[in-house]
C-alpha positions as CSV (number, residue, x, y, z in Angstrom):
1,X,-6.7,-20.9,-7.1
2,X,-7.4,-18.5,-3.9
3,X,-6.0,-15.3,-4.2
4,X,-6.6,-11.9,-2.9
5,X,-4.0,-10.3,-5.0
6,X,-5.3,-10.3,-8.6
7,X,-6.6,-8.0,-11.2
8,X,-7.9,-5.2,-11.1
9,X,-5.8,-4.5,-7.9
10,X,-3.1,-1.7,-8.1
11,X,0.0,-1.1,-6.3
12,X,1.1,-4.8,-5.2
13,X,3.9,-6.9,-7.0
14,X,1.8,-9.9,-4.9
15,X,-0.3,-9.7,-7.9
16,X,2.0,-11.2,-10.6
17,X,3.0,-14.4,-9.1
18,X,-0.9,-15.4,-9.4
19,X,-1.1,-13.6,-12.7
20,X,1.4,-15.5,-14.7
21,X,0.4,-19.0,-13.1
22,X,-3.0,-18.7,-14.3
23,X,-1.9,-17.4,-18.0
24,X,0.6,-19.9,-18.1
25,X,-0.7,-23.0,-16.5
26,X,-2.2,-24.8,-19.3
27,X,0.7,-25.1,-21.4
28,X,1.4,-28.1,-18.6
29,X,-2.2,-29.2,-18.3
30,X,-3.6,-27.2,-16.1
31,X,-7.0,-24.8,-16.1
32,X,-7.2,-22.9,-13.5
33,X,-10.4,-21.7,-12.2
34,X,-9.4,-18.2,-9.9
35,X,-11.5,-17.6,-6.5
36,X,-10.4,-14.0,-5.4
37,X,-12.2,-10.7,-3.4
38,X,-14.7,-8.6,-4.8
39,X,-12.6,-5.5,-6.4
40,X,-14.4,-3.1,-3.6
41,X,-12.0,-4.6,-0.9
42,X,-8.9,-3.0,-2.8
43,X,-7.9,0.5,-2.2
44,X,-6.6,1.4,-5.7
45,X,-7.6,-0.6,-8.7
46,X,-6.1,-0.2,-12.5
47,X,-7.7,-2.2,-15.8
48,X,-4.3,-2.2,-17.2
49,X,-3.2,-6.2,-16.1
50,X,-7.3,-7.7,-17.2
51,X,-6.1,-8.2,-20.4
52,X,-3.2,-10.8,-19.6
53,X,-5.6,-13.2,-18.0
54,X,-6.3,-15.6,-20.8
55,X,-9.9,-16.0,-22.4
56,X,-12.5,-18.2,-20.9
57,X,-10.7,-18.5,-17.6
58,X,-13.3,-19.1,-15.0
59,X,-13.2,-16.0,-12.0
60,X,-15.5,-15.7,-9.2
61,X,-14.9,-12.9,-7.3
62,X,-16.6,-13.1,-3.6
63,X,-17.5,-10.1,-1.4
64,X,-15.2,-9.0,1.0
65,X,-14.9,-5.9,2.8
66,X,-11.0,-4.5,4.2
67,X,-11.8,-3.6,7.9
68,X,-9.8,-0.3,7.8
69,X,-11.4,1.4,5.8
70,X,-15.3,-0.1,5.5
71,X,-15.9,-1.1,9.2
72,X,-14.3,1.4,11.1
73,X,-15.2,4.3,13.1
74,X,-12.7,7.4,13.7
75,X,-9.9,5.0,11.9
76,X,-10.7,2.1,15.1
77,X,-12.7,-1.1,14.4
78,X,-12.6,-4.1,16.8
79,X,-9.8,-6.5,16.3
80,X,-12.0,-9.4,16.4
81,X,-13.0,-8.4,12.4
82,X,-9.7,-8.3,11.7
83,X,-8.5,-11.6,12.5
84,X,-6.3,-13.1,10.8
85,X,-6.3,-9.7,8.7
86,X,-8.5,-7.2,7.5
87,X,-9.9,-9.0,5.2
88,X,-11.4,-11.5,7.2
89,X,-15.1,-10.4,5.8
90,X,-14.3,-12.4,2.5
91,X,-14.3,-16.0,4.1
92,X,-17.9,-16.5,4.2
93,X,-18.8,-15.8,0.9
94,X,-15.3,-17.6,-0.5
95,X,-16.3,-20.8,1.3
96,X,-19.4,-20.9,-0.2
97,X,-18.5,-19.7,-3.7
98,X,-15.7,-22.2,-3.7
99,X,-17.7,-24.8,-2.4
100,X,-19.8,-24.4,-5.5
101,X,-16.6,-24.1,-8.1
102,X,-15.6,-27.8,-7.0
103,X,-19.0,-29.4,-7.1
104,X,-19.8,-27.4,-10.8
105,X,-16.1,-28.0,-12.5
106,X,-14.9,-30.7,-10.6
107,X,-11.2,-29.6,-9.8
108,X,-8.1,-31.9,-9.5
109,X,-6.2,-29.3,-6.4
110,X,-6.5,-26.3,-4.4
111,X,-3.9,-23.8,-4.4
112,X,-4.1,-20.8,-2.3
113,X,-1.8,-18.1,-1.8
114,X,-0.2,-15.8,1.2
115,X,-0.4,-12.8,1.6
116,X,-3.5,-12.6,3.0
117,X,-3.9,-15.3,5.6
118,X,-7.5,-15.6,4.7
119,X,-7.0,-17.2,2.1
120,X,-4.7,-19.8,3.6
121,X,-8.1,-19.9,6.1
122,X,-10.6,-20.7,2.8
123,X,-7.7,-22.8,1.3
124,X,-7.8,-25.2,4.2
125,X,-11.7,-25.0,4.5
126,X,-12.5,-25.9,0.7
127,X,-9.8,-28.8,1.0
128,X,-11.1,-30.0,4.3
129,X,-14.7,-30.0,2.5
130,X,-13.8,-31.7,-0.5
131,X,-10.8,-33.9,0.8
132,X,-9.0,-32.5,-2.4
133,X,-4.9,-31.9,-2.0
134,X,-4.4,-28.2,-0.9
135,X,-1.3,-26.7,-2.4
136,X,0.0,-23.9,0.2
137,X,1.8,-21.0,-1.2
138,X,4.1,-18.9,0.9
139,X,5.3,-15.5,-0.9
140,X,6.6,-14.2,2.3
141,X,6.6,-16.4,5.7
142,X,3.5,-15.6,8.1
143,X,4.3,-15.5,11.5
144,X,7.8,-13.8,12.5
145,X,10.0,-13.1,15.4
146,X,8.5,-9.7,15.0
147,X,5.5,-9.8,13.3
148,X,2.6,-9.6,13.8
149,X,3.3,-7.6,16.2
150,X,-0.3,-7.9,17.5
151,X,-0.2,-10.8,19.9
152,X,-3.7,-12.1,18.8
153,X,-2.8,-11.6,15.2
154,X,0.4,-13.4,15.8
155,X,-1.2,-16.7,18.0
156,X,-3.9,-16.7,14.9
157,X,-1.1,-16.7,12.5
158,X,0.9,-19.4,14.1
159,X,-2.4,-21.6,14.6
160,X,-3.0,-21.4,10.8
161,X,1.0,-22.4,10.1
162,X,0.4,-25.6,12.0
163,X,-2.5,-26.2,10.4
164,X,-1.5,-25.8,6.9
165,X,2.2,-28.3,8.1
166,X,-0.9,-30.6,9.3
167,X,-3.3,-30.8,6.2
168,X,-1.7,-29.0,3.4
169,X,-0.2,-31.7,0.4
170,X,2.5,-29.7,-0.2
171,X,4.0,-26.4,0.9
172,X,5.4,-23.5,-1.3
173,X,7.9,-21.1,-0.4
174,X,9.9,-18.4,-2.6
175,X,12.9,-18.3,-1.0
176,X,15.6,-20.7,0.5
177,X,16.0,-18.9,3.8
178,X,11.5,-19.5,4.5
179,X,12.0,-23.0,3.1
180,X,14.7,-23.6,5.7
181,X,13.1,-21.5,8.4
182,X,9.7,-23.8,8.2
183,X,11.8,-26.8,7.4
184,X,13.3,-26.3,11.0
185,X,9.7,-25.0,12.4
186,X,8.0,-28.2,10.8
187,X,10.4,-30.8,10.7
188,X,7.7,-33.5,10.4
189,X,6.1,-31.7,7.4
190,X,9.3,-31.1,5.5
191,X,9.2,-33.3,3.0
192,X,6.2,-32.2,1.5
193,X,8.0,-28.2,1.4
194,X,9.1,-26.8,-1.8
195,X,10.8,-24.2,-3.4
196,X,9.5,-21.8,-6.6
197,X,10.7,-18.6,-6.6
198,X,9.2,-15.4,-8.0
199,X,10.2,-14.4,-11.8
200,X,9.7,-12.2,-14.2
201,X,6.9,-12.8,-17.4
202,X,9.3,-12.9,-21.1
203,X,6.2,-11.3,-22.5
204,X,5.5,-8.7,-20.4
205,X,8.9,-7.1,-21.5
206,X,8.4,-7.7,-25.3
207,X,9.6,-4.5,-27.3
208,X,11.3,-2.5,-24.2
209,X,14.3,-1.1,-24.9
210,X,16.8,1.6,-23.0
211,X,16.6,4.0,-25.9
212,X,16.4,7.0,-24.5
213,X,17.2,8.4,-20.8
214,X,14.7,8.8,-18.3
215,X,15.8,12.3,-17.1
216,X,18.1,14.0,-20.0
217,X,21.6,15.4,-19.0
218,X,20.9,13.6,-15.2
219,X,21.7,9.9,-14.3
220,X,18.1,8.4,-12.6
221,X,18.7,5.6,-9.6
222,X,14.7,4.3,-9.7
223,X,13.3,2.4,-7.1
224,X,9.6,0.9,-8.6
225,X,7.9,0.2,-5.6
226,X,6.3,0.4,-1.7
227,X,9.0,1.9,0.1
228,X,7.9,0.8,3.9
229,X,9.6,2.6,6.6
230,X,10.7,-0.3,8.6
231,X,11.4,-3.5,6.5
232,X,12.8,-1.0,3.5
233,X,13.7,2.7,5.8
234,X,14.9,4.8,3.6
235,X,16.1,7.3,6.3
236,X,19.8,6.3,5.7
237,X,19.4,6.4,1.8
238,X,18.6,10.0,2.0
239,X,21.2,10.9,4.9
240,X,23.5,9.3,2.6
241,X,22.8,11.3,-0.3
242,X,23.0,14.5,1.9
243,X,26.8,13.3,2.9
244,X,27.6,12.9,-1.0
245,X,26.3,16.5,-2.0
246,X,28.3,17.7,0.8
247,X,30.9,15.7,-0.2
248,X,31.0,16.2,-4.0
249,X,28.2,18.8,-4.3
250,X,29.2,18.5,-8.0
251,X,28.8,15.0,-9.0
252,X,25.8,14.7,-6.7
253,X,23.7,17.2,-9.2
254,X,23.9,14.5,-11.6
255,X,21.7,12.1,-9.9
256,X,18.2,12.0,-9.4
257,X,16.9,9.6,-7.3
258,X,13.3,8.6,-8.2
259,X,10.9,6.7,-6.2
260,X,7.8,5.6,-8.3
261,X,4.4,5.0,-6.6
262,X,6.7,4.3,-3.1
263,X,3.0,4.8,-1.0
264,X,4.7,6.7,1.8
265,X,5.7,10.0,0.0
266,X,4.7,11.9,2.6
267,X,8.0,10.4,4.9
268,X,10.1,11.1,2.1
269,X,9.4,14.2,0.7
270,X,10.0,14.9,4.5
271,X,13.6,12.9,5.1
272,X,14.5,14.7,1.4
273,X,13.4,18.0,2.6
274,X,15.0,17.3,6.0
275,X,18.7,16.5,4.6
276,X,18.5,19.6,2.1
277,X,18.5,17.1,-0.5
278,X,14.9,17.5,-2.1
279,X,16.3,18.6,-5.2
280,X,18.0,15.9,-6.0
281,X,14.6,13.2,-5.1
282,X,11.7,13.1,-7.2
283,X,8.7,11.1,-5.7
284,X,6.3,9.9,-8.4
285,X,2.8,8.2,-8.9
286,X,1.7,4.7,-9.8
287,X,0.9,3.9,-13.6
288,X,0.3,1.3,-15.1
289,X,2.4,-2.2,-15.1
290,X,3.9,-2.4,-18.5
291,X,4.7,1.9,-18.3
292,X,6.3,0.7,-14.9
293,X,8.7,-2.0,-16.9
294,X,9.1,0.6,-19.4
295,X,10.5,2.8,-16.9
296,X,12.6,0.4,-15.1
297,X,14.6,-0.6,-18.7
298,X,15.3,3.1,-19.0
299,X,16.6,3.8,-15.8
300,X,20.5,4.6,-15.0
301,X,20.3,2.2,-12.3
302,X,18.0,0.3,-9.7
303,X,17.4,0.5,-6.5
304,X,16.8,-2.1,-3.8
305,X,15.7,-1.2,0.1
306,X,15.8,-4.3,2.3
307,X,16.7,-4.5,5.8
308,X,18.1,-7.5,7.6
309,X,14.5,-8.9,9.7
310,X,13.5,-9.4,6.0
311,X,17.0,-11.6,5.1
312,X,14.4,-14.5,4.3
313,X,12.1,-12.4,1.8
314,X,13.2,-11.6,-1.9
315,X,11.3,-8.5,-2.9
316,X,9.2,-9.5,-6.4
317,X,10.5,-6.8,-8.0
318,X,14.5,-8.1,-7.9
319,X,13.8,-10.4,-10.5
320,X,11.9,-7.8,-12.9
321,X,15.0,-5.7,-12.3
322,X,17.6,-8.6,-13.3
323,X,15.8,-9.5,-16.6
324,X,15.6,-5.3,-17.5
325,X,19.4,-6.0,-17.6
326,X,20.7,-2.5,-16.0
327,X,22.9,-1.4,-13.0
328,X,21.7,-2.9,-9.7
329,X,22.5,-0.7,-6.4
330,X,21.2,-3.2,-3.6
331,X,20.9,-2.0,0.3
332,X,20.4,-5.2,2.3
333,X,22.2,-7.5,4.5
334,X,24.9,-9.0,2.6
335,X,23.5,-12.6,4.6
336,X,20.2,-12.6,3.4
337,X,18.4,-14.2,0.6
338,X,18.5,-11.3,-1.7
339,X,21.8,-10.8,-1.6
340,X,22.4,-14.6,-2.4
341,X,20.3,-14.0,-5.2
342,X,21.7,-11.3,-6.7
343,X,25.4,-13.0,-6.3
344,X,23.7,-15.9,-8.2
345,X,23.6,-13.8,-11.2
346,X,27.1,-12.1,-10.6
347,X,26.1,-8.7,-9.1
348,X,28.3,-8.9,-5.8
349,X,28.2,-5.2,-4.4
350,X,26.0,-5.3,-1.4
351,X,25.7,-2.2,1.1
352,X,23.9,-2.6,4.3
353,X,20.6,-0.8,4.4
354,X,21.6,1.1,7.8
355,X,24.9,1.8,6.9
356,X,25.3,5.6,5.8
357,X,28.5,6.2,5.2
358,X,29.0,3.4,2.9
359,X,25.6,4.4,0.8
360,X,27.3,7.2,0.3
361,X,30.4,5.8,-1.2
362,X,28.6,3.4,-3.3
363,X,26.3,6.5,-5.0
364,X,29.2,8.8,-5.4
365,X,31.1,5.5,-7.0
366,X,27.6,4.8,-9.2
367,X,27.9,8.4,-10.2
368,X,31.5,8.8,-10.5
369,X,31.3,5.3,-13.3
370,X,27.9,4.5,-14.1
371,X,29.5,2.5,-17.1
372,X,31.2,0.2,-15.3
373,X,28.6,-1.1,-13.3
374,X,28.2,-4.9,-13.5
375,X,25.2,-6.1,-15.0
376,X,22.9,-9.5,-14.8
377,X,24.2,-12.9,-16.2
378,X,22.0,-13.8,-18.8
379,X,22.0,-16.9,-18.4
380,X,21.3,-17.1,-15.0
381,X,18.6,-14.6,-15.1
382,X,16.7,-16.8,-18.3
383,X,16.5,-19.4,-15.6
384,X,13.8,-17.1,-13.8
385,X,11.2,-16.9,-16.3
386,X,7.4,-17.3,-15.2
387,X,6.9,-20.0,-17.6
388,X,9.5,-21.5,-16.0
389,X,8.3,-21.1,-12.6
390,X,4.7,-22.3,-14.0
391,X,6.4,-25.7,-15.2
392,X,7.6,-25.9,-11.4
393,X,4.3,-25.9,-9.8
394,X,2.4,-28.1,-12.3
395,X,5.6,-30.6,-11.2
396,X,3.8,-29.7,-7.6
397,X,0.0,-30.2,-8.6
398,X,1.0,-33.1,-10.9
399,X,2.5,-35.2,-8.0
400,X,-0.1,-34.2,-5.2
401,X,-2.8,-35.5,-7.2
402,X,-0.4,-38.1,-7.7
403,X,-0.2,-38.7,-4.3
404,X,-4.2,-38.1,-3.6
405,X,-5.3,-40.7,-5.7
């Protein structure tokens, strides 16, 4: 399994989807032996997540260097480093160190996983070596209408894509909007595309309960998570909640709007400061995964930032949010795939992300009747599990070795 995002990383959801695979994986047969970067390449890292990777499970982390911050000079390094992404450095010493996995513990499949792209690139190098099926994973599709915006990046992106369509057993994407998308890209590879979306781990939310407020005598609104200034701006958010305190300046001191470990404080202690409404944000730090659950089962309600050039993306964290069973306030294109999602399990009240005045409306109406929010189907949101989501791809390894043989 190639993957950049795992353990000890901090600060990406990418890191969960990997995660619960490999602790869940050989309840349906499967050991999975995990090929991932040397923890140097990540900016922040956390020990709080090594102790859900099972016992014994094989991990060979190769070195790999992030171009940003170890090979450049006055913030610059040459794009050629960087290609497909920053962490281009770890291919060498993956190949190799994957090379010597297979011939050691003689694997049945190769999975890899995007984001990055360079570990598509030692994905489809190991199974070209070894001529063993190569499971593609997709968590968010790669090359875009308007991104990368780097025109090298882009044609090195799209290259890759019509590589993997060419060689790959089977393709995995997390969404139905990037399974159709690369359905109509690919059409001659679309029978080997499938769909497993994200989840949330049953055991990771053992023993959380709502039992007492996050911010006493105030109702919190929490978004857990990167808030990026394009695909998630939160500039109408807080113009909103400037138009609500003018509005009802009294109902508006109830809420606190909290954005935990969002990575850009900086722009929104600004936009808060800007629209007189800092009192009313609080900007917090990372901790640790199971503290971040924690908080997001306490909260009043959660919040979701996602504009409409992400309609085929489902952010990780919507799923996490459904099974913590509280109020959902989501800010996206009623068209895309999160909204869909979130209809699926009977939350229907969808604002667009660049549409002020109706934010407003909906946090003066969240204030005005937390209560009466809707919450989560159940059911629905059981169906989401990452066990269940593990049984899905071992369906996927069990029929392209099926298929190999």
């Amino acid at each position: 399994m190639v993957a950049y995002h795992f353990p000890p990383i901090q600060g990406s959801s990418g890191v969960q989807r990997t995660l619960r695979f490999v602790r869940y994986l050989a309840e349906f047969g499967w050991e999975p032996l995990v090929l991932t970067i040397s923890p140097r390449a990540y900016e922040k890292c956390a020990d709080d997540q090594m102790a859900d990777i099972p016992d014994g499970t094989i991990i060979k982390r190769a070195f790999g260097l992030d171009a940003a911050r170890h090979l450049s000079i006055a913030g610059r390094y040459p794009s050629i480093v960087a290609l497909p992404d920053r962490w281009a450095s770890w291919q060498p010493a993956a190949i190799f160190a994957g090379r010597q996995l297979i011939q050691r513990y003689q694997p049945d499949a190769i999975w890899s996983t995007y984001p990055v792209a360079t570990a598509h690139q030692i994905g489809a190098s190991l199974a070209e070596n070894s001529k063993l099926p190569w499971i593609a994973d997709f968590r968010d599709p790669m090359a875009q209408d308007d991104y990368p915006t780097d025109p090298a990046q882009w044609q090195r992106f799209s290259q890759l894509e019509q590589r993997i369509a060419r060689t790959a057993a089977c393709m995995v994407m997390t969404t139905p909007g990037a399974l159709s998308m690369y359905r109509d890209r690919f059409p001659s590879a679309a029978h080997k595309m499938r769909l497993i979306e994200n989840g949330y781990d049953e055991a990771a939310f053992a023993g959380l309960t709502r039992d007492t407020a996050l911010t006493d005598g105030y109702l919190t609104l929490l978004h857990s998570g990167i808030v990026y200034p394009d695909e998630r701006d939160p500039r109408p958010l807080l113009s909103a909640l400037a138009q609500f305190q003018a509005s009802n300046p009294r109902l508006a001191q109830r809420l606190r709007l909290r954005f935990r470990a969002p990575v850009h404080s900086d722009l929104l202690r600004k936009l808060a400061e800007s629209n007189g409404v800092a009192d009313l944000v609080e900007i917090l730090p990372p901790i640790g995964y199971r503290d971040a659950l924690a908080e997001i089962c306490r909260a009043d309600g959660l919040l979701i930032l996602q504009a409409s050039n992400c309609n085929q993306q489902i952010p990780a964290k919507l799923y996490e949010y459904l099974r913590a069973g509280r109020p959902i306030i989501a800010l996206t294109d009623p068209k895309g795939d999160t909204a869909q999602a979130l209809s699926l399990a009977g939350l229907n009240n969808v604002t667009p992300l660049n549409d002020t005045g109706a934010i407003a409306k909906t946090l003066e109406a969240f204030c005005g009747a937390p209560s009466s929010s809707p919450l989560p189907e159940p059911n629905v949101v059981a169906q989401s599990s990452r066990r269940a989501r593990t049984a899905a791809l071992a369906a996927v390894l069990d029929d392209a070795v099926t298929q190999n043989s």
